[in-house]
C-alpha positions as CSV (number, residue, x, y, z in Angstrom):
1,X,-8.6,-9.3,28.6
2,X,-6.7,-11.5,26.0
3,X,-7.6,-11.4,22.4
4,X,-8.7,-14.3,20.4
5,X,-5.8,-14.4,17.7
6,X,-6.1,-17.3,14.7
7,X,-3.5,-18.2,12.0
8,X,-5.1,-20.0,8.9
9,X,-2.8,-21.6,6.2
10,X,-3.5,-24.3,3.2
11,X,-1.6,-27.4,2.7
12,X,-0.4,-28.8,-1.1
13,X,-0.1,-32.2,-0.2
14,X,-3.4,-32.4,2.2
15,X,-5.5,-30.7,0.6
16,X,-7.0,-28.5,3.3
17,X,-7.1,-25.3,5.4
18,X,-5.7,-25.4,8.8
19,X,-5.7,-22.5,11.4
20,X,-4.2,-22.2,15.0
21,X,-4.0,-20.1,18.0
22,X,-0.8,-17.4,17.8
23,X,0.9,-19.6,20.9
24,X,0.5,-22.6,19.0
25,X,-2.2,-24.4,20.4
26,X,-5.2,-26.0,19.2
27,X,-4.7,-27.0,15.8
28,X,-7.8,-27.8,13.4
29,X,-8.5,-28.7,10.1
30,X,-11.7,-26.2,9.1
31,X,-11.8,-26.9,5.3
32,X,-10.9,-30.4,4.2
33,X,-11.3,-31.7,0.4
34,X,-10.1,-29.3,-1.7
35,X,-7.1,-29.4,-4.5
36,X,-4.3,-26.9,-3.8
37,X,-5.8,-24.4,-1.8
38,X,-3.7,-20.9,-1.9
39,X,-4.7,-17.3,-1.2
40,X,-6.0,-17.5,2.2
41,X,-7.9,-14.5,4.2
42,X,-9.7,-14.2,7.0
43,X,-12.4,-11.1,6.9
44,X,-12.7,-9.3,10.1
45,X,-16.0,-7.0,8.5
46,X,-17.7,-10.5,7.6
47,X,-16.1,-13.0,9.9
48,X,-15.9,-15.1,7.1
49,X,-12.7,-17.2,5.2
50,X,-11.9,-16.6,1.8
51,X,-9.4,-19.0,0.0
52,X,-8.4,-20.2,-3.5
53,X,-8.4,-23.6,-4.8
54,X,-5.9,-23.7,-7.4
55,X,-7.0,-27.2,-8.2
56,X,-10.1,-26.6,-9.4
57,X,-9.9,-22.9,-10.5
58,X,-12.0,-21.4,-7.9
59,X,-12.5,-18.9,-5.4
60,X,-14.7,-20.2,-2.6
61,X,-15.9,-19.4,1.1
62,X,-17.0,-20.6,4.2
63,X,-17.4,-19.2,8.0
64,X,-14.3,-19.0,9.9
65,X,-14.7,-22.8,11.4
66,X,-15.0,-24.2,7.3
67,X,-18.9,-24.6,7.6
68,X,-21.0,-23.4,5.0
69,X,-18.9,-23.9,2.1
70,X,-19.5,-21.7,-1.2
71,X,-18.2,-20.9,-4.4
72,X,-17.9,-17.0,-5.4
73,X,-15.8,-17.5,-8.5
74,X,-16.2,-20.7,-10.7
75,X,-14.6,-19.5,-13.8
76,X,-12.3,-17.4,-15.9
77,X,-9.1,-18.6,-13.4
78,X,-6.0,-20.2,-14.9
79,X,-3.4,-19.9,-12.3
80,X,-5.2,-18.1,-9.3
81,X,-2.5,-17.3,-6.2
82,X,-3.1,-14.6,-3.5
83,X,-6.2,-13.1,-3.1
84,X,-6.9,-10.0,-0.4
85,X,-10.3,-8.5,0.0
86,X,-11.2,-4.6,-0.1
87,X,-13.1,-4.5,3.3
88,X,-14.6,-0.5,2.5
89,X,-15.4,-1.1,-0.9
90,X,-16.5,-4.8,-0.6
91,X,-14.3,-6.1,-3.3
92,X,-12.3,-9.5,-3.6
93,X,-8.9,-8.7,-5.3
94,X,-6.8,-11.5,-7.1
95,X,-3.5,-12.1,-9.2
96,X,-3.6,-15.0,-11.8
97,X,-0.2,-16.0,-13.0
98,X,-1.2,-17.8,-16.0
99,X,-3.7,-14.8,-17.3
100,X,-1.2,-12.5,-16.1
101,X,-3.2,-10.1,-14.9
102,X,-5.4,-8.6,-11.6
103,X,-9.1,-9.0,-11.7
104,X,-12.0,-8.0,-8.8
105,X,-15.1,-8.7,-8.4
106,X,-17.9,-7.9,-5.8
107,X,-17.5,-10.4,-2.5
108,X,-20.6,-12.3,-4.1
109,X,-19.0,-13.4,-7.5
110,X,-20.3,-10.7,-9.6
111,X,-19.0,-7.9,-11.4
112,X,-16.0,-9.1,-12.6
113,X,-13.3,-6.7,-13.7
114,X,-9.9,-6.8,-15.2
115,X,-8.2,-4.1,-13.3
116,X,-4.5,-4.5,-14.6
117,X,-2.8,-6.7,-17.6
118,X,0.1,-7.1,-19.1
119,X,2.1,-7.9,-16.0
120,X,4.7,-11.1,-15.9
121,X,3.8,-13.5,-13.2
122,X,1.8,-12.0,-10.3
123,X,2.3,-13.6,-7.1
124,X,0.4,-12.5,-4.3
125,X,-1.7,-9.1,-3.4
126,X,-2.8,-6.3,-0.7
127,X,-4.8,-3.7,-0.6
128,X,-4.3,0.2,1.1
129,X,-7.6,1.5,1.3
130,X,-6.5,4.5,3.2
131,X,-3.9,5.7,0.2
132,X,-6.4,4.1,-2.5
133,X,-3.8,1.3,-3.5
134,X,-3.2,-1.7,-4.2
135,X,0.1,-4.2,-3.8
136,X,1.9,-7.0,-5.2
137,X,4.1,-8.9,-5.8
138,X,5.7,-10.4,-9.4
139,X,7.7,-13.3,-10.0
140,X,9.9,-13.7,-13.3
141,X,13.1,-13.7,-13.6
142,X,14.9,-10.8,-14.3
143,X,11.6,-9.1,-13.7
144,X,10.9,-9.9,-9.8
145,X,9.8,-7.1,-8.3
146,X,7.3,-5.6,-5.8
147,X,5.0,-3.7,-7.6
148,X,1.6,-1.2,-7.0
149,X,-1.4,0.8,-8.6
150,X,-4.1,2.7,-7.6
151,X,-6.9,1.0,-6.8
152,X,-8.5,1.1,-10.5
153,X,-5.1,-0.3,-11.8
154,X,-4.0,2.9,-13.2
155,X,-0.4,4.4,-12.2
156,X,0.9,1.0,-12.3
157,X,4.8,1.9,-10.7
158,X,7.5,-0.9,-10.1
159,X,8.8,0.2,-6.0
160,X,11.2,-2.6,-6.0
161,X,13.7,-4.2,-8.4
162,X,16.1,-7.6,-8.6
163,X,14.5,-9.7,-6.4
164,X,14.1,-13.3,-6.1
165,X,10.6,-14.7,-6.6
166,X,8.8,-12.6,-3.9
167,X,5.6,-13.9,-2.5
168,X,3.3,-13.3,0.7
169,X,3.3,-9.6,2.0
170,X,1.6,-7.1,4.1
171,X,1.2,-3.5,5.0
172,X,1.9,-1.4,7.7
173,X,-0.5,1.5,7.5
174,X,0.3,2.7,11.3
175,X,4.0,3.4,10.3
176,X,3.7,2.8,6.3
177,X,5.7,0.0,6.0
178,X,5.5,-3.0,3.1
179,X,6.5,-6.3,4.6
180,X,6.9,-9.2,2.1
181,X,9.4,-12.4,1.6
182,X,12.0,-12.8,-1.2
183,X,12.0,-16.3,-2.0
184,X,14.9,-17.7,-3.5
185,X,17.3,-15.5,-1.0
186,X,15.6,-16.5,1.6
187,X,14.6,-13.4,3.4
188,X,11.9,-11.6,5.1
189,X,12.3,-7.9,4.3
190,X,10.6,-4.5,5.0
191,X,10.7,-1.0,3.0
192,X,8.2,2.1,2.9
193,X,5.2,2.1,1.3
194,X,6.9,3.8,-2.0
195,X,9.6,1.2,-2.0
196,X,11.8,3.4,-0.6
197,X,14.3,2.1,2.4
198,X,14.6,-1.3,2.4
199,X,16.2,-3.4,4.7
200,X,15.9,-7.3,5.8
201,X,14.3,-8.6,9.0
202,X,15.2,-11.7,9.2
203,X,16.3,-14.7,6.8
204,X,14.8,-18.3,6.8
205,X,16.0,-21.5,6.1
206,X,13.2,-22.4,3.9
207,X,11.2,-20.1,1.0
208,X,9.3,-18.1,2.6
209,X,6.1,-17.8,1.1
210,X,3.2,-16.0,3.3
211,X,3.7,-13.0,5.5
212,X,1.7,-11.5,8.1
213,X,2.5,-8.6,10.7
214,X,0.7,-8.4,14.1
215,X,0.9,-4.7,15.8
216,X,-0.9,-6.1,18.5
217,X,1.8,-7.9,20.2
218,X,5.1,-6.8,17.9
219,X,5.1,-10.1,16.0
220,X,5.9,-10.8,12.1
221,X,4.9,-14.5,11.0
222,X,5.4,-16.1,7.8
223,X,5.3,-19.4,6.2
224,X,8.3,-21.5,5.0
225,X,8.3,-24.2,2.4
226,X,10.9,-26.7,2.0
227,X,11.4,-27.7,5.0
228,X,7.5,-26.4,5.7
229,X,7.1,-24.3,8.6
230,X,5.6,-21.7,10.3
231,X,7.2,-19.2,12.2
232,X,7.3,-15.7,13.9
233,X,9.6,-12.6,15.5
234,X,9.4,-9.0,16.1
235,X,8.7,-6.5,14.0
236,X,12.6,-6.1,14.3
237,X,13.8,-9.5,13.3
238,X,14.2,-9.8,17.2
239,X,13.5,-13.6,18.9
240,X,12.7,-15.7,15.9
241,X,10.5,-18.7,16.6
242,X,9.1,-21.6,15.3
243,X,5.5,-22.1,16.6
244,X,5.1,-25.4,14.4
245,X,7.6,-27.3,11.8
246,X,7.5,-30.5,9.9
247,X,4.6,-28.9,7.7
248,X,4.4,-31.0,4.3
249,X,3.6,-28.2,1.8
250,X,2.2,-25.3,3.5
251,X,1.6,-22.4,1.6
252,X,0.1,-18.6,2.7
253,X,-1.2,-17.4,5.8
254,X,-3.7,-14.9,7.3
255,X,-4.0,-13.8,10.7
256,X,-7.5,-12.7,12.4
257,X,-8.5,-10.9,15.3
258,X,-11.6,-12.2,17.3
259,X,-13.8,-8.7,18.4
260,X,-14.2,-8.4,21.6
261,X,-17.2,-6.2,22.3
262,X,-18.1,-4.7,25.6
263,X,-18.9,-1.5,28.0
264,X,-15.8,-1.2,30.6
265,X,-12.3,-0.1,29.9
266,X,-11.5,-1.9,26.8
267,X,-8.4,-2.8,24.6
268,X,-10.1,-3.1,21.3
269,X,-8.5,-4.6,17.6
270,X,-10.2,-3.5,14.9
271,X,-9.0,-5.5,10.9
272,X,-6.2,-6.7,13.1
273,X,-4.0,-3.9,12.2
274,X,-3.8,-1.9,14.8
275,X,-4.4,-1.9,18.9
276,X,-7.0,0.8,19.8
277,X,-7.2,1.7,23.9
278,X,-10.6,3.5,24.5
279,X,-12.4,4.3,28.0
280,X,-15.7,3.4,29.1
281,X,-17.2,2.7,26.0
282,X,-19.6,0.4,23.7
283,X,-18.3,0.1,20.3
284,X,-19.9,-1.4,17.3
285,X,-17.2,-1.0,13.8
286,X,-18.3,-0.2,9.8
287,X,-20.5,2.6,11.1
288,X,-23.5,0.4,12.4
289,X,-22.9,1.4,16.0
290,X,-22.5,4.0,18.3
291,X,-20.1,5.3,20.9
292,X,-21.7,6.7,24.1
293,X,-20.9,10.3,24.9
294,X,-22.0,11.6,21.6
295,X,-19.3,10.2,19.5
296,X,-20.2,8.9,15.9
297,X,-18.1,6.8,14.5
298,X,-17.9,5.5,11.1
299,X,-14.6,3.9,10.6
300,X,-12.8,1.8,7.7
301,X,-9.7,0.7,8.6
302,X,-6.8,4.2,9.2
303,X,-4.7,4.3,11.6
304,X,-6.8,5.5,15.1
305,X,-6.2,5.8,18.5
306,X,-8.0,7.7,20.9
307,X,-6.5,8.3,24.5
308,X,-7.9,11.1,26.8
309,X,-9.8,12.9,24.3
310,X,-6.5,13.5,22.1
311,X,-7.0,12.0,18.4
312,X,-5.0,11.1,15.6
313,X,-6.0,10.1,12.2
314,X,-3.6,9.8,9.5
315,X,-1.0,11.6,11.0
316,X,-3.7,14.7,11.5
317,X,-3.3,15.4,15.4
318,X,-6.2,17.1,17.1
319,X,-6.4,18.1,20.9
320,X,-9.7,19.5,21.0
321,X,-12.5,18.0,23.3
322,X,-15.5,19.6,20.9
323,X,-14.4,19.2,17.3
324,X,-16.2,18.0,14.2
325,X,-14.0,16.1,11.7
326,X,-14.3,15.0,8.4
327,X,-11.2,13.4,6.4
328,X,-11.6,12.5,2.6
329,X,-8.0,11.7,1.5
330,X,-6.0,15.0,2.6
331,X,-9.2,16.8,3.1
332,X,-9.4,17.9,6.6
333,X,-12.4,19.9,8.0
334,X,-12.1,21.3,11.7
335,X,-15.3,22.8,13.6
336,X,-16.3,23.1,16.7
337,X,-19.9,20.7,18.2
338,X,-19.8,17.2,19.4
339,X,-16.6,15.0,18.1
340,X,-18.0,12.9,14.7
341,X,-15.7,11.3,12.6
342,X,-16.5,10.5,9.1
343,X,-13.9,8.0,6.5
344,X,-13.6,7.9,2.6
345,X,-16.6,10.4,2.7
346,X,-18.9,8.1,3.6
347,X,-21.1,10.9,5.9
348,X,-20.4,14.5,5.9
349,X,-20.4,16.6,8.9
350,X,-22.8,19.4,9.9
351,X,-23.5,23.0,10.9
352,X,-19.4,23.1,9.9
353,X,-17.8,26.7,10.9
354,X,-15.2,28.8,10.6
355,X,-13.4,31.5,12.3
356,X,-14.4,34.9,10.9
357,X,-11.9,38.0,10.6
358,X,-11.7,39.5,13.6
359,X,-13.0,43.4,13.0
360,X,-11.2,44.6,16.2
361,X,-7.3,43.6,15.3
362,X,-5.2,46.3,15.5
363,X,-3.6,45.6,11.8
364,X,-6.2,44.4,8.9
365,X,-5.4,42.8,6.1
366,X,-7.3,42.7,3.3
367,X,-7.9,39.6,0.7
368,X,-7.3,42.0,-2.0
369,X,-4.1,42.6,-0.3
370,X,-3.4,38.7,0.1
371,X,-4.1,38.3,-3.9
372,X,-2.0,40.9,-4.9
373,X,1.1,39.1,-2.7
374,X,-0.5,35.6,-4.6
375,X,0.0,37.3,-7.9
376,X,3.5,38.0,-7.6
377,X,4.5,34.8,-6.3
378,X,2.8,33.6,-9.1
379,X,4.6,35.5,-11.8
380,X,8.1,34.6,-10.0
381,X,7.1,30.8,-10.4
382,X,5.6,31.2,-13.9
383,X,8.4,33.5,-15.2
384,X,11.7,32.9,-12.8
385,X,11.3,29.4,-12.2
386,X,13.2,26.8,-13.5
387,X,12.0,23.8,-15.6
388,X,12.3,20.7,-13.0
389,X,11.3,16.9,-15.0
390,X,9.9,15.1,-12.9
391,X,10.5,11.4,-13.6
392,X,8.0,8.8,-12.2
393,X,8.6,4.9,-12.6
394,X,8.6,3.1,-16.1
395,X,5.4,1.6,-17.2
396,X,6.2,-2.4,-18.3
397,X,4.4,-3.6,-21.3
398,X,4.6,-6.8,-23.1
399,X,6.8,-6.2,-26.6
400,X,5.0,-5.4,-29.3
401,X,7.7,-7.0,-32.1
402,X,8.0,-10.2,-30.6
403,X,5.9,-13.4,-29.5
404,X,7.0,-13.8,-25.2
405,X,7.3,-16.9,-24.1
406,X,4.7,-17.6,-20.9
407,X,6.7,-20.0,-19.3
408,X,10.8,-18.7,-19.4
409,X,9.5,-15.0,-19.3
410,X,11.3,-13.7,-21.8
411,X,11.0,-13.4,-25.8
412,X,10.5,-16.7,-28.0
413,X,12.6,-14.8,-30.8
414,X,9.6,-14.8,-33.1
415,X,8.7,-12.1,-34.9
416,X,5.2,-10.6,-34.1
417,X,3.6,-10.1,-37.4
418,X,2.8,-6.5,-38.0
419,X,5.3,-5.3,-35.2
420,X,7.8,-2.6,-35.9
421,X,11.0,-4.5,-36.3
422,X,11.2,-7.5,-38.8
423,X,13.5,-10.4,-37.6
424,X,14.8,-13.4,-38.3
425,X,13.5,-16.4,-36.0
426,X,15.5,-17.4,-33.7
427,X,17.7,-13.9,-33.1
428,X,17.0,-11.8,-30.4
429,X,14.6,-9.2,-30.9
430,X,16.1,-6.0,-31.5
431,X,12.8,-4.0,-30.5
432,X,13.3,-5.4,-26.6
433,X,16.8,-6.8,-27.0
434,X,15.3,-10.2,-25.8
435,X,13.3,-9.3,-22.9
436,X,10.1,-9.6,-24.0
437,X,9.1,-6.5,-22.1
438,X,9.1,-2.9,-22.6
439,X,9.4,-0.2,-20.6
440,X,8.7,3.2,-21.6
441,X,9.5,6.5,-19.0
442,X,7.2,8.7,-17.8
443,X,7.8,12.3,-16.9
444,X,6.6,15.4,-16.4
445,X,8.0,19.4,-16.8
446,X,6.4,21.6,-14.0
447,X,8.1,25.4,-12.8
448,X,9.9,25.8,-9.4
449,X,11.5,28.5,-7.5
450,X,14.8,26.9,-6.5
451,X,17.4,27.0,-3.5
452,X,20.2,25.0,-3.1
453,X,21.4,24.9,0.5
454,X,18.5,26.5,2.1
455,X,19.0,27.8,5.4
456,X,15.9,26.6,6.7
457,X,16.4,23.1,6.6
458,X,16.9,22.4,10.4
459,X,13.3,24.6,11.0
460,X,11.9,21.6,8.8
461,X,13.6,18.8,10.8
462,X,16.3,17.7,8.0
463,X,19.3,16.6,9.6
464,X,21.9,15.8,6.4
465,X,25.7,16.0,6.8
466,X,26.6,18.4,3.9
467,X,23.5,20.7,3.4
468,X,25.3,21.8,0.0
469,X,23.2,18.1,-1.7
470,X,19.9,19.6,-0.6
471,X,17.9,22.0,-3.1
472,X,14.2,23.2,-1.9
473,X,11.6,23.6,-4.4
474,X,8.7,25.9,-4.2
475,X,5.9,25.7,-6.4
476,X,1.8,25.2,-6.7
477,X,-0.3,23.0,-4.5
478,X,-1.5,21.2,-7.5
479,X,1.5,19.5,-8.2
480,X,1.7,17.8,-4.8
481,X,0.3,14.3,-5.7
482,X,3.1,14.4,-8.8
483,X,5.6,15.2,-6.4
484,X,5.2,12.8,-4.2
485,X,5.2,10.2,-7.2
486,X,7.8,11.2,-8.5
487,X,11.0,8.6,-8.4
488,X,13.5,11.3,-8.8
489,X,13.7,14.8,-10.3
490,X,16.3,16.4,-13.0
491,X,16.3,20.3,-11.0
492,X,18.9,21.5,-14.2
493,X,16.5,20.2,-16.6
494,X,17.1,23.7,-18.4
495,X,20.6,23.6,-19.1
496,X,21.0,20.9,-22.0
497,X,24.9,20.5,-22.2
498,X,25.2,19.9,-18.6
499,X,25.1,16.4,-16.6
500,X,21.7,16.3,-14.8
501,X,21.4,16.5,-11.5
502,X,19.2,14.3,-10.4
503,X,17.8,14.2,-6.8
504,X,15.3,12.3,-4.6
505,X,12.4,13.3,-1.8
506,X,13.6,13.6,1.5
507,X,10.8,15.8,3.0
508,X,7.4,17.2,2.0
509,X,5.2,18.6,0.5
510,X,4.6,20.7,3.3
511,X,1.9,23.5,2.3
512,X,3.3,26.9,1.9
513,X,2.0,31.0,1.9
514,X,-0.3,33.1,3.6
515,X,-3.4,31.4,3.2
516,X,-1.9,28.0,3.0
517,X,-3.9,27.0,0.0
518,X,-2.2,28.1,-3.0
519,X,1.6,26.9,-3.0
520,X,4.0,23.7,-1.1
521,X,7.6,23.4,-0.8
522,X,9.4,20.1,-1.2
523,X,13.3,19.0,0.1
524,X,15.6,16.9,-2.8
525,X,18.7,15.3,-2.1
526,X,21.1,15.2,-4.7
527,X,22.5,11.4,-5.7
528,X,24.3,12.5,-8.8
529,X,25.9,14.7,-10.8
């Protein structure tokens, strides 16, 4: 059967919320009265509509057909914009321009938290619950960017450089993709969820300004101001659309997906992310239900298909009709019973097992021969290894010599009493050179066993034309989740009087050694010498 799909959007000029049906038909007006309403989204987990009214400095509520109007936030906004809401941890996410910062707060209003300052001019957020991030985009002149932090607002990385006042994007977890538009060129453009590979999808004749993707059917649709519009195509750029035009100041979007709940063979949507085909089976979400058969489920939101008893979460495949499973971030538990699944930690499995050493193998090995083999790959790391930096994005901070000017972005060319660098007023700041901003690396030294030109790289699926650019590093587990965040890496850091070589992830971590628990290799890619 069909699914109920909605698009919601606010209006400048009129003052209210309007949503319609994906084909176009039956438009409504559900929230009427307010002043400049931006930030719109639709909560699957609540079936409720979240919005801000820049007007009046609020963030407010109300079901999905406008009734029952409420206010969660009433104060501390300046310049509100896009709001997103963190549907595991119940937590309403927003950027405020003017205040220039992120704040949360619980999804009644309370508990509000400053999560990151000190940024330029926020535009419009997401949240990744399944990678513990969150999204956004920032608008100044030379400083536009796409931008993310964890979810606490620490590890605050810029992805994305030189673009031209981005605002409205979305996420991809199925295939990890960012989608988001970039305003002043006019384009809606896709990259992977570190920033990485970035390519446009389309360009529009107006600025686009809210982005939403549909996995359901293959569809991207956005917003377009001046001339106002609203507008879809594939996921590839593919058969662009207009579904309406003529809008008078639309801004933002969110799209919903209606549950459909029944017994039968069912084609469920769950947070309207991604299409999830199940057999024969009653399903109630956010771990309130159960599945027949013996199936638990508590679910928030990864990427999840089941299809004749084979499951994937998260890229973890399993093929096994009696299996227990418990996933925590990368922590993966596999046991034999009746198939539960348990996200974020939220439940933990029982009577979990593991396969013993077998007494009757013809060949034993022993753990104390296993630590033995651990210690000396140790000492070849610890004592052989080269020093590789690792070198992470620059952390932006306002200047600390000079007053910056709110509205151009950029320094007044007043000196900041007590910073480091007196000036005349009126010259350019010589602590920032003008910019108003600072940006100060980050890096980190850890030991590798190195290869260049491994022989191995076909085994691991890298297909590169001259194999003589790759370089394999091998070192401890513990330094996976700096690997992965790491921008580039310096792999001659050692040899001071020679030009780095400076490389970038192409595969990995992949986990490494006999037990599989103590060291990972990683594949670079040289891009300079």
């Amino acid at each position: 059967m069909p699914l109920d799909q909605l698009i919601y959007w606010g209006d400048f000029s009129s003052d209210y919320i309007e949503r319609i049906n994906i084909d176009g038909s039956d438009r409504q007006v559900v929230v009427s009265g307010l002043s400049i309403p931006q930030g719109i989204y639709a909560s699957h987990k609540d079936q409720k509509l979240y919005w801000i009214d820049r007007g009046t400095d609020k963030i407010q509520r109300s079901d999905l057909n406008g009734s029952g109007i409420i206010d969660i936030v009433i104060s501390g906004l300046v310049d509100p914009k896009g709001i997103y809401l963190d549907n595991v941890n119940d937590k309403i996410y927003w950027v405020d321009a003017f205040l220039h910062n992120i704040k949360r707060c619980n999804l009644d209003g309370s508990n509000i938290e400053v999560i990151v300052s000190g940024l330029s001019y926020p535009e419009d957020i997401i949240v990744d619950n399944i990678h513990s991030k969150i999204y956004w985009t920032q608008s100044d002149d030379p400083n536009d960017a796409l931008m993310r932090s964890n979810l606490d607002g620490s590890d605050v990385e810029i992805l994305i450089s030189g673009l031209s006042n981005p605002a409205g994007l979305d996420i991809d977890l199925a295939n990890s993709k960012i989608y988001f538009g970039d305003g002043f060129n006019k384009l809606i453009r896709r990259c992977n969820l570190d920033g990485s590979s970035l390519i446009t999808i389309t360009t529009t004749t107006g600025f686009p300004d809210g982005v939403r993707i549909d996995l359901i059917n293959g569809k991207i649709y956005w917003i377009e101001i001046s001339p106002g519009g609203l507008y879809k195509s594939d996921l590839d750029g593919q058969n662009k659309a207009a579904i309406l035009t003529g809008l008078s100041s639309p801004a933002r979007l969110d799209l919903i997906t209606l549950p459909t709940i029944h017994s039968g063979t069912i084609n469920l949507n769950i947070f309207g992310d991604i299409l999830f085909p199940f057999n024969d089976v009653n399903l109630f979400i956010h771990g309130k239900g159960l599945f027949n058969n013996n199936i638990n489920l508590i679910m928030t939101y990864p990427s999840f298909y089941i299809s004749d008893l084979d499951l994937n979460i998260g890229g973890y495949d399993i093929d096994n009709n009696n299996i227990n499973l418990f996933i925590s971030n990368n922590f993966t538990i596999f046991t034999s019973g009746y198939p539960h699944l348990f996200i974020k930690g939220l439940s933990q499995p029982n009577n979990i097992a593991c396969p013993i050493l077998d007494p009757a193998a013809s060949i034993q090995i022993s753990d104390e021969l296993i630590d033995i083999y651990q210690s000396r790959i140790d000492a070849l790391i610890n004592q052989i290894g080269k020093n590789v930096l690792l070198e992470f994005d620059p952390i932006i901070q306002p200047c600390t010599n000079c007053e910056l000017d709110t509205v151009r972005k950029k320094s007044t060319g007043i000196y900041k009493i007590g910073g480091p660098i007196p000036f005349d007023r009126g010259r350019k700041c010589p602590y920032c050179k003008g910019y108003g901003i600072l940006q100060m690396s980050v890096t980190k030294c850890i030991k590798c066993l190195i290869k260049w030109n491994p022989r191995e790289i076909e085994d691991y699926g890298i297909d590169v034309e001259n194999a003589i650019d790759i370089v394999r590093l091998k070192t401890f587990l513990t330094d996976a989740d700096d690997l992965i965040r790491a921008r580039t890496t310096i792999v001659n850091y050692d040899i001071q009087d020679q030009l780095h070589l400076r490389t970038i992830l192409i595969k990995g971590p992949m986990i490494n050694g006999l037990r599989e628990s103590r060291y990972l290799v990683t594949f670079w890619q040289l891009i300079g010498r």
